[in-house]
N, C-alpha and C positions, 0 to 999 in steps of 0.2 A: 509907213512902209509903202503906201498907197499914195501916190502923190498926181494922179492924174485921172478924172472921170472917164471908166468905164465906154466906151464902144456898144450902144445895141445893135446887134447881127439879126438881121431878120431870117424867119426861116425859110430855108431853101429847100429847093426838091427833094434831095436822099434824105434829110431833116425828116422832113411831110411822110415820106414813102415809110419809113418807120416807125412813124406814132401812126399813121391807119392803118397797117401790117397786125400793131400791138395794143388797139383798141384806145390809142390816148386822143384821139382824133374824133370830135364829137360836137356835130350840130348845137349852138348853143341859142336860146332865144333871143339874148342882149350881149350884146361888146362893148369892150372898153371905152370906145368913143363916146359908146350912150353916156354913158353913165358923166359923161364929162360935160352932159347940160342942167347940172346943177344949176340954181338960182340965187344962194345964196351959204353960205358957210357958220361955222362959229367954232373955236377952238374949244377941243375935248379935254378936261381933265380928268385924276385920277381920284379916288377917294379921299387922298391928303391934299386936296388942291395944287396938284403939281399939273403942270404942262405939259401932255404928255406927247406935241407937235403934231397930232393930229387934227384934222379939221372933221367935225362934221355937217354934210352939206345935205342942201333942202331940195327938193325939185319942188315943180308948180304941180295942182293938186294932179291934173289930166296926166303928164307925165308921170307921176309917181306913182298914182297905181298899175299903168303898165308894166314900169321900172321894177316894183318889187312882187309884183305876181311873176313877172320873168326870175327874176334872183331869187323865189322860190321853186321855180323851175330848176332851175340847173344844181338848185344845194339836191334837189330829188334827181337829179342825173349823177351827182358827185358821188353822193354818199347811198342812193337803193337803186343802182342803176336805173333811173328813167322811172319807178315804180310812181305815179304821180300820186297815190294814197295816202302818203305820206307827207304833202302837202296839208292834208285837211287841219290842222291843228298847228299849224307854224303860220307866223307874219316876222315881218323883217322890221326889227328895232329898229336897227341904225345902220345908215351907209358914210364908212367916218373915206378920210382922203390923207394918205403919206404926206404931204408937203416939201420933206427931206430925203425922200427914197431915191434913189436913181432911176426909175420908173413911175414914181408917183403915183402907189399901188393903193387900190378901194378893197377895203375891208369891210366884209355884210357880216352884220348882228343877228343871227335865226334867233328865235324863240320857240321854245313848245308853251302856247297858254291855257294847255291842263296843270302842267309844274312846274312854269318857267326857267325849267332848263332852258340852258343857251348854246348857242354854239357860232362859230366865225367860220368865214370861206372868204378866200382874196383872190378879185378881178384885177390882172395885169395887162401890161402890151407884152407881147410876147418877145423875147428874147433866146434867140437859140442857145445861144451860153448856159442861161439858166435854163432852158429845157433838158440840155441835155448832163446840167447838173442835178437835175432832179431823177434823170431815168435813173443816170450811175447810185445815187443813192438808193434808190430801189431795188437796186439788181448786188448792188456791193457792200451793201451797209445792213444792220443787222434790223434797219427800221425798213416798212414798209410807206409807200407814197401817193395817198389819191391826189391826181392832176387830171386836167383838159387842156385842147388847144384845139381853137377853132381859127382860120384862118389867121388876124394879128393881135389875137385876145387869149392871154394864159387864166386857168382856174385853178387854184391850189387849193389846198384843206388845209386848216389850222392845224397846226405842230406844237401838242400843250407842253407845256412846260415851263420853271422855275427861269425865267430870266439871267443869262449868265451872270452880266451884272449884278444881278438885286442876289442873285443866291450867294456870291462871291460877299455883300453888303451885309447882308439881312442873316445867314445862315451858317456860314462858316464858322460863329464862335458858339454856335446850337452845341450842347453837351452832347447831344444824342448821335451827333455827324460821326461818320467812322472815316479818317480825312483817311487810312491806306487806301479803304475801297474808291473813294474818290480822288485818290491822289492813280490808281489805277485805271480808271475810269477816262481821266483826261489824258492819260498815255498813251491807250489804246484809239483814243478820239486823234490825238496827233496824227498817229500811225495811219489811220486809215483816209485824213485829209492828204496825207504829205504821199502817200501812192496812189489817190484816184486823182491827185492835183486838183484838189478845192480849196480856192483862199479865200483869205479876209476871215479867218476864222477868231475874231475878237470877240470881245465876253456879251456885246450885242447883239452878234450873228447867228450864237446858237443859245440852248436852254437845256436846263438840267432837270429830268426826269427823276423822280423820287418816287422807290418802290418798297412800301413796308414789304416785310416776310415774315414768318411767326419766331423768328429769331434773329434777323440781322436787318438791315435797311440798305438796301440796292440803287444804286445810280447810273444812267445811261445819259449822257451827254448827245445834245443831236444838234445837228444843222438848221437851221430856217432861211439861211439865207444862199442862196446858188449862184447869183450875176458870175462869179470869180473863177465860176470853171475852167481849169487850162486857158487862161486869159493872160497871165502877168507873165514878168520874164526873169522874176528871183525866185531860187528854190524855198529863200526865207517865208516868202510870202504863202507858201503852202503847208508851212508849220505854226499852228498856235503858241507852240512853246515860245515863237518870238515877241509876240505881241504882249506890249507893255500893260494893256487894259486884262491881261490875265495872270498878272503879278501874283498874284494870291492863290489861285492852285497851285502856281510853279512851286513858290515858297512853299507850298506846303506837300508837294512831292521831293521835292530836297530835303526836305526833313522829315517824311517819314517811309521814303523810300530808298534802298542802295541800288547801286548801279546794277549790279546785277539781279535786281529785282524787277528794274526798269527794261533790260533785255529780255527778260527772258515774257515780258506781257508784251513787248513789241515782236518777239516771235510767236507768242499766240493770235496776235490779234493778223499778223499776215497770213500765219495757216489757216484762218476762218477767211480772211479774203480771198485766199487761191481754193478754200475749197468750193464759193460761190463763183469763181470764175469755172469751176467743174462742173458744179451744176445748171449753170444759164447760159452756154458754150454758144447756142444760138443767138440767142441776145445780144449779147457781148460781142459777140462778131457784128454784127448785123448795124451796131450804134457805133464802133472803132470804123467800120467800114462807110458808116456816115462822115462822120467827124474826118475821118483822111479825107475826104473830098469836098472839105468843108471851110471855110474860113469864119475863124471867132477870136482870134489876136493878129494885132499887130506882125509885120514880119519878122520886126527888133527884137520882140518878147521871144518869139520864135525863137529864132537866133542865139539869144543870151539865155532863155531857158535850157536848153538844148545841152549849152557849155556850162553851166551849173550842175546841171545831171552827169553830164558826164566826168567829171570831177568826184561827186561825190560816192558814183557808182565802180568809179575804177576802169571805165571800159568804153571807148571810143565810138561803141556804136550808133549812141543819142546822137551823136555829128551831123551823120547821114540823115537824120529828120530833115523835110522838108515841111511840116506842121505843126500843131497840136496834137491833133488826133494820133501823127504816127510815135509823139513824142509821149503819148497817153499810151500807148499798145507798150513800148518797148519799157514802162514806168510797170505794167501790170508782169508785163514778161519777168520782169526780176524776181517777182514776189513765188513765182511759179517754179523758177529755177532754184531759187529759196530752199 
């Protein structure tokens, strides 16, 4: 569905003027650049010996203790605002390298070695696209999102969760799966990709959250992946239900879901998104208000998104976009008039 690499947009001033406005905006000690005078690489596997395409890379001994006394720096900026105490018992495992991402994103291994608890944080280039797929998920999605951006370097936090993929492989014939709740689950996930306009929603892009309860087992589907914000210029492209790599929830929401069970979670899950556009009204303006003055697609996509919406919405006004952003406002308007 995706047939041409991705555009990075750098970020631009109303960009900037918003993430320091709203505290995403944060001196970091090392950038992406650094980190890219590795020495030497080796390909990481998994514990079945698979390939897992990433690389883990070496620095020389003088730069690597810099490199990872800073990358314990900033996981104590991420995660205890700035509190640097929280330092004293972490070192940094491993710095692996994407090879295949469209940014070519560094992933850091923290450790605590009282109990070798772990934990991940990923050094990007920054990408306004995905920056500002990341706020939207924060302010419109039922997950919360620690991130940074220091001038052309993005910090994200690890997004745990069961691998679309591998849960799709690995889990779906588990006796214990309850497929309506997660045949509900990826409804609800559509819905809220397909009116904030985030694509590339394939069984890669996001992971599935597994939550006992003392009587049922809960599932939330999330995002890990943002590049696709209001980027593309087909409606498809913003619904998972198209994507062939998630053949296997689909089937098994057609079989254990009717049509009118299927509407009526697609009108719940938009009355919880118009009721977060109720409550973060500032926000929401202030990042629509970026993004209209902003360029992060082509003018094509533009164009041809614009005529897809208006198609499927019944209503001539998406025409009159001149962007993304304005094409992202009048995508939230619906859900409101709803």
């Amino acid at each position: 569905m995706i047939d041409k690499k991705k555009h990075i947009y750098p970020i631009r001033s109303g960009l900037r003027t918003y993430l320091i406005k709203y505290g995403r905006e944060v001196d970091i000690p090392v950038h992406y650049k650094e980190l890219l005078r590795f020495m030497s690489s080796i390909s990481l596997y998994d514990s079945r010996g698979n390939d897992t395409l990433w690389e883990t890379v070496f620095y020389n001994e003088q730069d690597r203790a810099d490199i990872h006394y800073n990358l314990r720096k900033i996981y104590a900026i991420l995660k205890a605002e700035g509190d640097m105490s929280v330092m004293q018992h972490l070192y940094v495992d491993r710095v692996d390298l994407c090879t295949y991402g469209n940014t070519k994103p560094f992933r850091v291994r923290i450790v605590n070695r009282i109990n070798d608890n772990f934990d991940y944080f990923y050094v990007k280039t920054a990408d306004a696209s995905r920056v500002y797929g990341l706020e939207l998920e924060h302010l419109l999605s039922p997950n919360r999102i620690s991130y940074l951006v220091y001038q052309d370097t993005l910090i994200e936090e690890h997004i745990a969760g069961i691998p679309g993929e591998q849960f799709m492989r690995t889990q779906i014939k588990d006796p214990l799966l309850n497929p309506i709740r997660i045949s509900k689950e990826f409804v609800k996930f559509n819905e809220r990709c397909f009116v904030r306009l985030l694509g590339d929603m394939h069984s890669s892009n996001f992971v599935v959250d597994v939550t006992p309860d003392f009587e049922e087992i809960h599932y939330r589907i999330r995002a890990i992946d943002f590049d696709q914000q209001s980027y593309e210029g087909r409606k498809t492209v913003y619904l998972p239900q198209y994507y062939k790599q998630n053949n296997t929830l689909i089937q098994l929401g057609i079989k254990h879901i009717t049509p009118e069970s299927m509407a009526q979670y697609q009108r719940e899950e938009r009355a919880l998104i118009a009721f977060r556009l109720k409550t973060s009204t500032m926000e929401i303006e202030d990042i629509l208000y970026s993004m209209e003055r902003d360029t992060i697609a082509p003018v094509d996509n533009v164009e041809s998104l614009k005529e897809d919406l208006a198609k499927h919405y019944k209503t001539s006004v998406f025409l009159d976009c001149k962007n993304m952003g304005e094409i992202l406002r009048l995508s939230l308007r619906q859900v409101l008039h709803k």
